[in-house]
TIFI-9231 format. One record per residue: x, y, z of N, C-alpha, C, O in turn; residue in three letters; residue number from 0. Coordinates in nm, 3 decimals, always signed. Example, Ala and Ser with C-alpha at 12.3 -4.5 7.8 and 13.67 -1.06 7.14 Angstrom:
# residues 2
PADREN    n_px    n_py    n_pz   ca_px   ca_py   ca_pz    c_px    c_py    c_pz    o_px    o_py    o_pz res   n
PADREN  +1.319  -0.569  +0.780  +1.230  -0.450  +0.780  +1.320  -0.330  +0.780  +1.424  -0.332  +0.846 ALA   0
PADREN  +1.285  -0.225  +0.708  +1.367  -0.106  +0.714  +1.290  +0.003  +0.787  +1.341  +0.114  +0.804 SER   1
//
This chain:
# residues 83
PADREN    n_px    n_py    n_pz   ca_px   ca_py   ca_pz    c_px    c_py    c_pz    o_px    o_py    o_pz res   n
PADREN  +1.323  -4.349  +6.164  +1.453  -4.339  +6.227  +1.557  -4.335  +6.117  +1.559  -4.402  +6.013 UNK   0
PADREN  +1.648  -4.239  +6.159  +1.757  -4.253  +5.989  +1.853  -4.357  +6.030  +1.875  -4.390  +6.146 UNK   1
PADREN  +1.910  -4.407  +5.921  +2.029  -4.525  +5.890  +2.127  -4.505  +6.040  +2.158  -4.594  +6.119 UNK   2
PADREN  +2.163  -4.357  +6.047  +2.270  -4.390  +6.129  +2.190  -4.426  +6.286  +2.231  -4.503  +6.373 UNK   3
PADREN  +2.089  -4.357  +6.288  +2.009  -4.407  +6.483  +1.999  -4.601  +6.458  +2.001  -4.688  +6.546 UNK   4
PADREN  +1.992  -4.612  +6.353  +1.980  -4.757  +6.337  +2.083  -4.884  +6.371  +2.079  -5.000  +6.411 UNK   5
PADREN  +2.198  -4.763  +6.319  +2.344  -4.822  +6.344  +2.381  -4.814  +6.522  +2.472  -4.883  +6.567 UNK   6
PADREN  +2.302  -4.726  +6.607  +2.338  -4.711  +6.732  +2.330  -4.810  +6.833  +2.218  -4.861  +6.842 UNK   7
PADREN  +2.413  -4.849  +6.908  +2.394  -4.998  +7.016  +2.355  -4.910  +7.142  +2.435  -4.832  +7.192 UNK   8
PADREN  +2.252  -4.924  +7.181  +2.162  -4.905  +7.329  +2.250  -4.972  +7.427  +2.269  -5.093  +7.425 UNK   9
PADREN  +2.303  -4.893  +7.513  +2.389  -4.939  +7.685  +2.239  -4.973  +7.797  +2.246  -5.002  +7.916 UNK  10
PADREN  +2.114  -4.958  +7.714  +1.986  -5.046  +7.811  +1.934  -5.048  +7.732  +1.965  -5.000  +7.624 UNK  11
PADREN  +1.789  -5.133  +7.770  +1.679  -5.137  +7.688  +1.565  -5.206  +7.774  +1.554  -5.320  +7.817 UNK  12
PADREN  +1.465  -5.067  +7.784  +1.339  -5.049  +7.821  +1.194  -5.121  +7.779  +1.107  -5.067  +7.710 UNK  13
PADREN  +1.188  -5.241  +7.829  +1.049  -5.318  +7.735  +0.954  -5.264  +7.858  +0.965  -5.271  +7.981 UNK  14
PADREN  +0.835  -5.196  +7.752  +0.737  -5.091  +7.886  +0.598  -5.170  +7.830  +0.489  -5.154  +7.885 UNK  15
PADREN  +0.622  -5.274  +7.692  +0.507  -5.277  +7.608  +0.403  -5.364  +7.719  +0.439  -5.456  +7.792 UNK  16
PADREN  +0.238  -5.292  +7.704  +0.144  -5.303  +7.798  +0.082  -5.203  +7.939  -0.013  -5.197  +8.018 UNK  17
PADREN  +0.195  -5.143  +7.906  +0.209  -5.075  +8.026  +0.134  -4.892  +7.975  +0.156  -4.871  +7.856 UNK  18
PADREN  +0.084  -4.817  +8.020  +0.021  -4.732  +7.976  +0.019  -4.550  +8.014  +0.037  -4.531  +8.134 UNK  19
PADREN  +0.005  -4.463  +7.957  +0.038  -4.363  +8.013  -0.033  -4.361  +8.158  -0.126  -4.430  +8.197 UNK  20
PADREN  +0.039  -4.261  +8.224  +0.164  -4.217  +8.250  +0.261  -4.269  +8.299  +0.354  -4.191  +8.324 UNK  21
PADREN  +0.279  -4.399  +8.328  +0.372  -4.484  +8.331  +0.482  -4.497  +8.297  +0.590  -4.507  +8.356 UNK  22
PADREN  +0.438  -4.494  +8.152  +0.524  -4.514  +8.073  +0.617  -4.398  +8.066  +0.730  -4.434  +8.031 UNK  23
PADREN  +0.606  -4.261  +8.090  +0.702  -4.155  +8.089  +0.810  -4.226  +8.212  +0.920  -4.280  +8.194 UNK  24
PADREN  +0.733  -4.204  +8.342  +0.772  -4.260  +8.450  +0.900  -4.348  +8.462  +1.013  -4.308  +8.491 UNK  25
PADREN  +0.843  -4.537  +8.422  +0.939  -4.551  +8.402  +1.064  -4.515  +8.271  +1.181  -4.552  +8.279 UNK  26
PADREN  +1.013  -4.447  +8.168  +1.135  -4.431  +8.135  +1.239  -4.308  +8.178  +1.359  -4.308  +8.149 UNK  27
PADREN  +1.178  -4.211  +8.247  +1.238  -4.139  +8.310  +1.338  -4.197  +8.417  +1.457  -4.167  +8.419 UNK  28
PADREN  +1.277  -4.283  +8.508  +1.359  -4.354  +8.652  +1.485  -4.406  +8.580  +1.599  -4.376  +8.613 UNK  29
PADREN  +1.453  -4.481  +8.485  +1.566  -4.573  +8.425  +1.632  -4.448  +8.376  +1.726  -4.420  +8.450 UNK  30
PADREN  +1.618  -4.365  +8.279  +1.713  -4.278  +8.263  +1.816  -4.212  +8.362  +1.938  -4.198  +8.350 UNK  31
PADREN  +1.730  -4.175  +8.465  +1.815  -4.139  +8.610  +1.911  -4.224  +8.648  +2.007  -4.180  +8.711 UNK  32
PADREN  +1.899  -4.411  +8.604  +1.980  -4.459  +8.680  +2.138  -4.468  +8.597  +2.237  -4.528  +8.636 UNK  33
PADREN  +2.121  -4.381  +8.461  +2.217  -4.412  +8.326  +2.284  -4.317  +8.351  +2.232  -4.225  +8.412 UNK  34
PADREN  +2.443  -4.308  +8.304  +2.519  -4.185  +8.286  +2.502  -4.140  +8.151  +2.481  -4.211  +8.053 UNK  35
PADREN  +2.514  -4.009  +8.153  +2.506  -3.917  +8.079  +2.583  -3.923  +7.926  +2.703  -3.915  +7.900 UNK  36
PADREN  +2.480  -3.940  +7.846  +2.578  -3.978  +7.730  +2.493  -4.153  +7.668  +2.481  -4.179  +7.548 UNK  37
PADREN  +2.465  -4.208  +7.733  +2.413  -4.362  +7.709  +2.282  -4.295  +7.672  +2.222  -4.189  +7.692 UNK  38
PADREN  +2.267  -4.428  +7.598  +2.166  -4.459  +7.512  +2.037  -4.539  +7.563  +2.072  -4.653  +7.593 UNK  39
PADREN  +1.903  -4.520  +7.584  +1.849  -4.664  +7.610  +1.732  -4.641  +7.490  +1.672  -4.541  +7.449 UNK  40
PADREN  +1.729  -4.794  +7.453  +1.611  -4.837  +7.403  +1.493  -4.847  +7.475  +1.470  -4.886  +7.589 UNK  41
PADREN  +1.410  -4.798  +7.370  +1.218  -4.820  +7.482  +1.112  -4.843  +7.354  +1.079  -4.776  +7.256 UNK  42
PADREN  +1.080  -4.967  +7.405  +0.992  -5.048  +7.310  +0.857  -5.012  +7.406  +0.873  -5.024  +7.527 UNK  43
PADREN  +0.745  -4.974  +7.364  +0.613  -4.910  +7.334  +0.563  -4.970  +7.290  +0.617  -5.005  +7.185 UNK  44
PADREN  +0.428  -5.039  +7.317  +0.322  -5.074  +7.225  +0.200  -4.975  +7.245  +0.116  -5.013  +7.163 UNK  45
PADREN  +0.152  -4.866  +7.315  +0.030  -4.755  +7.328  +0.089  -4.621  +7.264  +0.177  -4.537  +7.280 UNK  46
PADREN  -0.019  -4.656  +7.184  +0.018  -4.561  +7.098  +0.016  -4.426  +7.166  +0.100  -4.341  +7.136 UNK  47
PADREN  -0.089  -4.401  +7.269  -0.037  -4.226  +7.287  +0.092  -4.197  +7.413  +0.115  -4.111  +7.498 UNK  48
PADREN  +0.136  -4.287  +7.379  +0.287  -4.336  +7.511  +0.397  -4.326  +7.350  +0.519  -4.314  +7.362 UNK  49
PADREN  +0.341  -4.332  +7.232  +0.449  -4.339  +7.110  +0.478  -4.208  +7.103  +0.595  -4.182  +7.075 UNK  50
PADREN  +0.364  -4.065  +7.130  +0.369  -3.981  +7.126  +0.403  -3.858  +7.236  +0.468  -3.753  +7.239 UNK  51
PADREN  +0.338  -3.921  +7.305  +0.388  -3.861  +7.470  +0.570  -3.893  +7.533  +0.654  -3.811  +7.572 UNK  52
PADREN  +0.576  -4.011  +7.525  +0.724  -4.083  +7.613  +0.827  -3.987  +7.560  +0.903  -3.935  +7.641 UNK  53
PADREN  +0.840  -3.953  +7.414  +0.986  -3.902  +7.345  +0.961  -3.718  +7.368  +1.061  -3.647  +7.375 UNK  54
PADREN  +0.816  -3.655  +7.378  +0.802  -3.574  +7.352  +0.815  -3.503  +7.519  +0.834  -3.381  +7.523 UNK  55
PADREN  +0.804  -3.576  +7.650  +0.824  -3.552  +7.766  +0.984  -3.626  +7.788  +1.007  -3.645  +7.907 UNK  56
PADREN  +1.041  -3.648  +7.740  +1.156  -3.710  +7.746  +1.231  -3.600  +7.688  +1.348  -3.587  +7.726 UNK  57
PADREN  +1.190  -3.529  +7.613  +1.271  -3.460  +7.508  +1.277  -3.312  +7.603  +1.369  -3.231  +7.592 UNK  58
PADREN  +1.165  -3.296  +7.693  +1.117  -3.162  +7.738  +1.223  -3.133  +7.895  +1.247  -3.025  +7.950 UNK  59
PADREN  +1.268  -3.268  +7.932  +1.381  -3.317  +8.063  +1.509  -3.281  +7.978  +1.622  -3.255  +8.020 UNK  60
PADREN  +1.483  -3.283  +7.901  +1.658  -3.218  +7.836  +1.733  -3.341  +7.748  +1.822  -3.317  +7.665 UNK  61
PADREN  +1.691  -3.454  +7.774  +1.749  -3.582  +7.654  +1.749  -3.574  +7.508  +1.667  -3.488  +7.476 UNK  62
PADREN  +1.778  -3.602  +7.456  +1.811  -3.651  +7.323  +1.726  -3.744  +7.273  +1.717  -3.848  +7.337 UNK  63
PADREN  +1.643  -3.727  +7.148  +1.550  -3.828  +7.111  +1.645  -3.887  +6.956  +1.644  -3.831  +6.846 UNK  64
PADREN  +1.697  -3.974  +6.982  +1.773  -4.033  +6.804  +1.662  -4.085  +6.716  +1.695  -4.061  +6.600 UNK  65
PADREN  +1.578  -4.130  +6.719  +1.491  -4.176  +6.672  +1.364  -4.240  +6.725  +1.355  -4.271  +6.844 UNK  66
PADREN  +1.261  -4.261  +6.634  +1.190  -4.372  +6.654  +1.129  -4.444  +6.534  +1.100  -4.369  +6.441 UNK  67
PADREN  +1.105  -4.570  +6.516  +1.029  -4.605  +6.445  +0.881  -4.726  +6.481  +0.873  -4.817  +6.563 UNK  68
PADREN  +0.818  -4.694  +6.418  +0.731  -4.814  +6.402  +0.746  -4.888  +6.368  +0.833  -4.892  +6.281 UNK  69
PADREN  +0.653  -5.051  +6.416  +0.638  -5.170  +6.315  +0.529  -5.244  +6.370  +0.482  -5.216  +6.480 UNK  70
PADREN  +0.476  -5.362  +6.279  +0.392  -5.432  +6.352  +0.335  -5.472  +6.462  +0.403  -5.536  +6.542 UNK  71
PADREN  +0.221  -5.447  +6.485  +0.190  -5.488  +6.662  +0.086  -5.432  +6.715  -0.006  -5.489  +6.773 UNK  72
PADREN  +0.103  -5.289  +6.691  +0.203  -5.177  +6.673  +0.301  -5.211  +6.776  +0.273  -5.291  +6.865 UNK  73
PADREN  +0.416  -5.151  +6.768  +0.536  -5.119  +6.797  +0.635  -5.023  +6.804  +0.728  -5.036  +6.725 UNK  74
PADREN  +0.638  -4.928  +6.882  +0.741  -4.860  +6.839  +0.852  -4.879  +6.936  +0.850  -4.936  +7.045 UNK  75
PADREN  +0.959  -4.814  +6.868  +1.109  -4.844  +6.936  +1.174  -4.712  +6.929  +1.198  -4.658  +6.821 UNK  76
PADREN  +1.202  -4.661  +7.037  +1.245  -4.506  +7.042  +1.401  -4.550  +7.141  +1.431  -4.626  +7.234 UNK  77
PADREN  +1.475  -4.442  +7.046  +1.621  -4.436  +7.106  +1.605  -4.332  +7.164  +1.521  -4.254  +7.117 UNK  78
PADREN  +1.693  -4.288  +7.306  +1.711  -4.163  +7.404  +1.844  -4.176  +7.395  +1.894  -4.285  +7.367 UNK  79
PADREN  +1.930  -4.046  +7.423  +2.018  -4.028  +7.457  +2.052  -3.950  +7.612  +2.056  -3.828  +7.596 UNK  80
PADREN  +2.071  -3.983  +7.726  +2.059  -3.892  +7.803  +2.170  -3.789  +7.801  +2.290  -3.789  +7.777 UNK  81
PADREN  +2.042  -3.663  +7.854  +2.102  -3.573  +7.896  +2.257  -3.573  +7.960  +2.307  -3.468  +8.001 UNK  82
//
């Protein structure tokens, strides 16, 4: 994720960790629906092919992917911007 997605404050944030494809698109899609246009949400991931799938079907709905990164756990933490 670069410096500035780092600097960005999330208007939600999505804890999905456990939860498994296809779910995981799912809910982060619903929650996106319930955001105006322009907000940000955070979505914390722990399955890994939900690290790869969630931003890349998220991205295909027309949103904005700012970043993601990894960390221990695994973990990842992906910023959206909606559409």
């Amino acid at each position: 994720m670069s410096e500035a997605a780092t600097q960005i404050q999330a208007d939600q944030e999505l804890d999905i960790r456990g939860v498994v494809c296809p779910i995981t698109f799912v809910k982060s899609k619903l929650t996106l629906e319930r955001m105006q246009s322009g907000q940000v949400l955070r979505v914390l991931i722990d399955y890994p092919p939900s690290a790869l799938n969630v931003p890349r079907s998220l991205e295909h709905e027309g949103h904005q992917i700012l970043g993601i990164t990894e960390s221990e756990g695994p973990l990842w933490t992906l910023l959206v911007r909606k559409a």
